[in-house]
N, C-alpha and C positions, 0 to 999 in steps of 0.2 A: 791359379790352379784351375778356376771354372774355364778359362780361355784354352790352357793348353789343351786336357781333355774335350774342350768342344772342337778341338783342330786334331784331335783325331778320328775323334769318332763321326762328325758330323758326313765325313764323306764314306760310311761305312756301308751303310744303306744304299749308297747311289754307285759306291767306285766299279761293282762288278756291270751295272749296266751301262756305267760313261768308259769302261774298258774295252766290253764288245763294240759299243758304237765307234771308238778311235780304231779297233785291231779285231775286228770278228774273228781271228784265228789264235787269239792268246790263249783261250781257255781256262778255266775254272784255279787251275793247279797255278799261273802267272797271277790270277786275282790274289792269289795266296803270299805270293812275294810283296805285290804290290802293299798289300794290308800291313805284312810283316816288315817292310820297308820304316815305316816311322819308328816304331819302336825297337828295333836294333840300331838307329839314329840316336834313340836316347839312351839304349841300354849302354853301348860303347861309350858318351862320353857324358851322362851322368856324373861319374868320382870324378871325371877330371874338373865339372864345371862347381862342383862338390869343395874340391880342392881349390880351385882357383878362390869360393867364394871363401875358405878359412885362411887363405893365404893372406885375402887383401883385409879380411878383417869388417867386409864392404858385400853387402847382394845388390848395392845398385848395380854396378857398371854389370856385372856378370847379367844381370836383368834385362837392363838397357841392350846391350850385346844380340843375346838370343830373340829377346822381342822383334828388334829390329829384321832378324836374321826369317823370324817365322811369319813375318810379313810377308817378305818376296820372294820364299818360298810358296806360300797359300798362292801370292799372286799369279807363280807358273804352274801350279798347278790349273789353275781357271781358264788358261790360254792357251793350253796343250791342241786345242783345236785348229788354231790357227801357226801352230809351228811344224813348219816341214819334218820329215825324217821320221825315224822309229818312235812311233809317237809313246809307245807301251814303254822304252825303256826310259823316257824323260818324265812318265808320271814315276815309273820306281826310283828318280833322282829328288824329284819335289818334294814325294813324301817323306824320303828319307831325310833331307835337310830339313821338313818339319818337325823328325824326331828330332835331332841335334838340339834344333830351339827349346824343344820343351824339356830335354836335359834341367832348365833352370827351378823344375821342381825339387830337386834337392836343394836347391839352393833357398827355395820358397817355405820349405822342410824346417831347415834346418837352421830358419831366423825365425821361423814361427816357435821352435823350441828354446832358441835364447831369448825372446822376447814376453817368455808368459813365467808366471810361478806354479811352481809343481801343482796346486791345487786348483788351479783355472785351467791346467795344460788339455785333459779331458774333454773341457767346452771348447776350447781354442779349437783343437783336433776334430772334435765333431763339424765345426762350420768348415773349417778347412776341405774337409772329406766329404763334406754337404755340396760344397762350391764343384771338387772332384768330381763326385758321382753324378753331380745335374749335369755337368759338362757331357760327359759319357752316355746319358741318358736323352739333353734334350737336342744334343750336335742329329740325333735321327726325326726326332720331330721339327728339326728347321728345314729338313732336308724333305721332309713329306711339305711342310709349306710351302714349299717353292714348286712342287711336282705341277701344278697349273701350268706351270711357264711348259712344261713338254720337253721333248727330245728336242728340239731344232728353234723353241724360245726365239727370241729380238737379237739386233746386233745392234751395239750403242758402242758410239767414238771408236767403231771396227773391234770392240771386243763380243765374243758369245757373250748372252745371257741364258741360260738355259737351264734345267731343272738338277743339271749337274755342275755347271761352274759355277751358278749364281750360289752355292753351298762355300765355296774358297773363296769367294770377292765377302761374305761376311768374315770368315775371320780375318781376311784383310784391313776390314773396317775399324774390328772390334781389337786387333794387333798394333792398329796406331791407335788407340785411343787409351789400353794400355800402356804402352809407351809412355804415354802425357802425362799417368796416371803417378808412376815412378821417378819424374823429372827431381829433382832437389827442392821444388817449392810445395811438393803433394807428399812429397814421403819421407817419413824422418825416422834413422834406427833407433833403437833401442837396446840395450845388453841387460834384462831383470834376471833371469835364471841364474848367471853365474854369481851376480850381487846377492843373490837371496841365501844360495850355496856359502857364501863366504859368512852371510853372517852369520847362519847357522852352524857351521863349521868351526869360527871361530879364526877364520885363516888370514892373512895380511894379502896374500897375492891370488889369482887365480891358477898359476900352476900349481900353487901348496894345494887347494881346493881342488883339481884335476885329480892327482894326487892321490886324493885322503877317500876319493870315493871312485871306485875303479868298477868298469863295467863286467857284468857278467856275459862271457864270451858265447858259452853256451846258450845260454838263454837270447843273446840278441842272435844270433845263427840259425836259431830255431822260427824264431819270428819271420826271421827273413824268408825261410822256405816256405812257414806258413803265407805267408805274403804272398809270392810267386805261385802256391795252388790256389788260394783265394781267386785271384786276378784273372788267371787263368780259366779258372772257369767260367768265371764271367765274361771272360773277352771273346772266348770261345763260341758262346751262346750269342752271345753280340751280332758277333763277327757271321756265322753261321745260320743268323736269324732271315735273313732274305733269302738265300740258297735253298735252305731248309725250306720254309713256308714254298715256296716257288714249286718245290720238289714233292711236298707234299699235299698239299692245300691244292694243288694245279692251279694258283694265282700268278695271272703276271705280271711282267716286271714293275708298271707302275703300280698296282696293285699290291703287291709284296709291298713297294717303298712306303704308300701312303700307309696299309694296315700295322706297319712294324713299327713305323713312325707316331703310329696314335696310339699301341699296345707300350713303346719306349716313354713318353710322352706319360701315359698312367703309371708306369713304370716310377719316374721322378717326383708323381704325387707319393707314390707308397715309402721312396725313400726318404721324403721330407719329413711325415710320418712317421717313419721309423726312428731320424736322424732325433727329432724332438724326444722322443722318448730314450734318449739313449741315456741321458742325466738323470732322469728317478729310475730306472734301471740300474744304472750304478750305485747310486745310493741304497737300495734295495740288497742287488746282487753282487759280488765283486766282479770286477770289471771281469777275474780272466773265466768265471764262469757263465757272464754273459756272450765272451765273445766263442766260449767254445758249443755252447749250446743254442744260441740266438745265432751266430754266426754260421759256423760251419755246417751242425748240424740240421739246418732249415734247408744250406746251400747241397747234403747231401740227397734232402727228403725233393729238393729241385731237379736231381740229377734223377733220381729215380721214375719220379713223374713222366721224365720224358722219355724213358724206354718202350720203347710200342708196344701197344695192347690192343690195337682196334682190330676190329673182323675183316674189314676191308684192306688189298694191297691198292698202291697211289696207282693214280693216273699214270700210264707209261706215254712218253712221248718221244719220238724217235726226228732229231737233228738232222739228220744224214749221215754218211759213213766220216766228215769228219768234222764233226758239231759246230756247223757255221750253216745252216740253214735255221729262219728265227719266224719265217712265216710258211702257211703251205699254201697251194696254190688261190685261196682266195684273199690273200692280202691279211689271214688272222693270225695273231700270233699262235706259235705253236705253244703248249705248256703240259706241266707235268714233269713226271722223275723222269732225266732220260734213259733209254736206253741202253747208253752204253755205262750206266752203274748196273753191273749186271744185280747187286741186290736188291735193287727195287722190285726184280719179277719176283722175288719169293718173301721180303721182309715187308710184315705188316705196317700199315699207315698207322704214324701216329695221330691222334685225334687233337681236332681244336681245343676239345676242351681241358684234355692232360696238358695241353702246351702253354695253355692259357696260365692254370694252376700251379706248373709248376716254375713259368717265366714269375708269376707271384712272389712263391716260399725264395727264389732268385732274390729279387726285389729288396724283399727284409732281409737277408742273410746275409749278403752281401756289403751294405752299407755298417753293418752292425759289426763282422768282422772285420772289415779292412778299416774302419774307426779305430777300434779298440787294438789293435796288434799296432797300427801307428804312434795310439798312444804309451801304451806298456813298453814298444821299444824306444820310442822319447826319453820316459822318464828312467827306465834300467840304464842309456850310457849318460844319466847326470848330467851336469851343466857343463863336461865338454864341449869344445865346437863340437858340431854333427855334420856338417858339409859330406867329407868322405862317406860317411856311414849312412847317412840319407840316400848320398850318391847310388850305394849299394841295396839299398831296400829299393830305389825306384829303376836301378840296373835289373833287380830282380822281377820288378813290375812289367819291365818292360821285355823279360826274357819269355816270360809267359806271354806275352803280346807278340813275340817275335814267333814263338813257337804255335800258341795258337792256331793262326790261320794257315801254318804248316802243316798244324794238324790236320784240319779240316781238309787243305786239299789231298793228304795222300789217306787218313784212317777211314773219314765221312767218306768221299768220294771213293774210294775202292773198296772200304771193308764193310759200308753203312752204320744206321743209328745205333742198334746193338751195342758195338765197339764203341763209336763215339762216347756214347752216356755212361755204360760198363765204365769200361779207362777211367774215365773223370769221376764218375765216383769213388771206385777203388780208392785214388789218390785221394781226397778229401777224407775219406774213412783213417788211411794210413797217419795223416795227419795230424787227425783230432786224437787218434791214440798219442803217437807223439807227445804233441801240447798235454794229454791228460798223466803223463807219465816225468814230463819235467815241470810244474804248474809251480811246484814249493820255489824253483828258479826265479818267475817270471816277476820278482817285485825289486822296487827301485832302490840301489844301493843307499841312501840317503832312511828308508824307511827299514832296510836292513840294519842298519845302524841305530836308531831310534828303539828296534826291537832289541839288539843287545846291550846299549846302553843302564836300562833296569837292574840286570845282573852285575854289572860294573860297579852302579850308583853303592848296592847293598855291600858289596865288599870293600868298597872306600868307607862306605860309616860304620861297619863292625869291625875294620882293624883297627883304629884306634881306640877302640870300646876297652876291644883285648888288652892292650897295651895301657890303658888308664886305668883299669881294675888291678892290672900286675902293681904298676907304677905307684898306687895313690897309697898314701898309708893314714889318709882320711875317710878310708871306706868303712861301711858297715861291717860287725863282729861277723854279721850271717855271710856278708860278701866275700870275707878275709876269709874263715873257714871254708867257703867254698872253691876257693884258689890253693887250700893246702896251707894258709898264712898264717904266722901273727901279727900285731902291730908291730912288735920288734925286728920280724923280720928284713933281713936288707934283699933286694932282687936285683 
């Protein structure tokens, strides 16, 4: 989980300025494709890899498979320098074959949920979503480490090294070492969920147990959308965070990488922090008031921070008439909002320090609901396989990722901040109503069960009571009388 997430996000920071240096004419609107390239890779064949993993009954091979596949993908991406041709449409092929590989998060999903019991699934889920979000979080702080190397970096055995490939030859490294990790002699399955279901159940087979505890449709449906604005928002910011800064701040390019990279970077201490506290939290709070108020809620007071309020409009900086000029005549880069967003001459700058704050309330919210909505939807479809259905929450994860930096390049770039942060929160609002309006839903058919169980228990031991007071003609004179009886009576 920590690898696939550090193989997207790690070239997040760096791909918009190793895109102008391969194709200065691509533009802002193509870094959009390029970004939204992986996760339409994973959102299309997620269920399928979903499926494949409940079919064989198996997440190695489906593991082995994509691992292998996110290697040499990562690897063309790094060497995009040195391959002839449209070099802009063979980065939107790399990445996209890097989404494909990381499809095998549902598949990483959905053995994480057969392999724990209902009352560990919480802690499982938090580390799992720990491993996720540092992925997310430190793929930009590897990427500021490496910014020493520069634009034009060493060549070793005629490959580039440079502050942008040297980002894909790690998780080349770190993609065979997983690999090794999954071989047959390092990783052994497990099936506890469905065993712990059966003996609770009382059931002989695992389809009788599929069976006897049926998921609520509603309620996983709902998660999943929550999921998709969750991600969303944050991929958005993400994705948006060097643009942004660049556009505002008038910092350049390496500058953006290294300061985003060391803000993404404190970013993964907050969620570390956050993640540890997510266990006496729950015990404290229930899980789904935690994730609607720790969660969403933080993620909207995030959104709101960043709508502008400073006195000051950005630095305007003017590219040329078709944004491919990147230095002015003495060799400096130019920086600033350009020109041709014509809202930058009238929409306030946002301030460092709102961005700061609210990249923060980001930070905690985020880790805290996309924890907890993974977990509640785990445990709501029972000890079925989950392959398919994982498939479709991280289809949904990645629809938001797809959409995302679509966003960015037509709402940010033509309509500005206003829209961008407005939009994204509205949705986030819309949602926690939602979640606050189906909440009685959101608990796992197994502890539905548990709760009407009591009412059952009491009319299995008071019909007989009935039936032994009618029946017994050795009861008390007071008992008999109070049935209407005598002893002579026959019933």
């Amino acid at each position: 989980m920590f690898l696939m997430s550090l193989g997207f996000s790690i070239i997040l920071t760096g791909v918009w300025p190793y895109l102008d240096k391969l194709d200065p004419t691509a533009g802002k609107e193509f870094m959009g494709y390029v970004v939204a390239a992986n996760p339409l890779g994973q959102m299309l064949f997620s269920p399928l890899v979903g499926w494949w993993g409940n079919k064989r009954g198996s997440v190695r091979l489906p593991l082995l498979v994509t691992l292998a596949l996110f290697t040499l993908a990562s690897a063309a991406y790094s060497i995009l320098e040195v391959i002839p041709g449209d070099r802009k449409i063979y980065m939107i092929v790399a990445r996209f074959f890097v989404g494909v590989s990381s499809a095998n998060i549902a598949v990483a999903r959905s053995y994480l949920s057969a392999a724990t019991k209902l009352s560990e699934r919480t802690h499982a889920v938090s580390m799992i979503s720990l491993a996720q979000v540092l992925g997310f979080v430190v793929g930009p702080g590897l990427q500021a480490a490496v910014t020493p190397l520069g634009d034009h970096g060493i060549t070793f055995m005629m490959l580039p090294l440079n502050m942008y490939t040297t980002a894909g030859w790690i998780n080349v490294i770190m993609g065979i070492f997983n690999f090794i990790l999954f071989l047959p002699w390092n990783f052994k399955e497990h099936k506890i969920a469905i065993k712990e279901a059966m003996r609770n159940e009382g059931k002989a087979t695992e389809k009788e147990t599929w069976k006897s505890l049926k998921p609520d449709y509603l309620a996983s449906w709902t998660l999943i959308c929550a999921f998709f604005v969750l991600v969303f928002n944050f991929v958005l910011l993400e994705t948006l965070g060097t643009s942004l800064t660049m556009d505002q701040f008038a910092w350049t390019k390496q500058e953006a990488m290294y300061y985003m990279g060391i803000l993404m970077s404190v970013g993964a201490i907050v969620a570390c922090i956050t993640f540890a506290m997510i266990g006496p939290l729950c015990k404290r709070f229930e899980e789904r008031k935690v994730m609607l108020w720790g969660g969403f809620f933080f993620m909207v007071i995030g959104r709101v921070l960043c709508i502008p309020w400073g006195p000051n409009l950005p630095k305007i900086a003017d590219f040329g008439p078709y944004n491919n000029i990147t230095e002015d005549v003495n060799g400096t880069e130019i920086v600033g909002c350009p020109i041709t967003q014509e809202w930058c001459l009238y929409t306030p700058q946002i301030t460092v320090t709102q961005f700061l704050v609210g990249y923060g309330f980001t930070a905690v919210g985020y880790p805290l609901g996309v924890t907890l909505i993974q977990t509640i939807f785990s445990k709501i479809l029972g000890p079925r396989p989950q392959g398919v259905w994982m498939g479709l929450m991280t289809g949904a994860g990645c629809a938001s990722r797809v959409m995302g930096p679509v966003f960015v390049g037509f709402i940010y770039t033509r309509l500005g901040t206003y829209h961008t942060f407005g939009v994204t929160g509205v949705m986030l609002i819309i949602s926690m109503l939602w979640l606050q309006l189906v909440k009685k839903r959101l608990i796992p058919p197994e502890l539905k069960k548990a709760e009407e169980m009591p009412n059952e228990n009491v009319k299995d031991v008071e019909t007989p009571l009935v039936h032994l007071r009618s029946d017994s003609t050795q009861a008390s004179p007071e008992l008999r009388r109070s049935n209407g009886t005598s002893s002579g009576d026959k019933v």
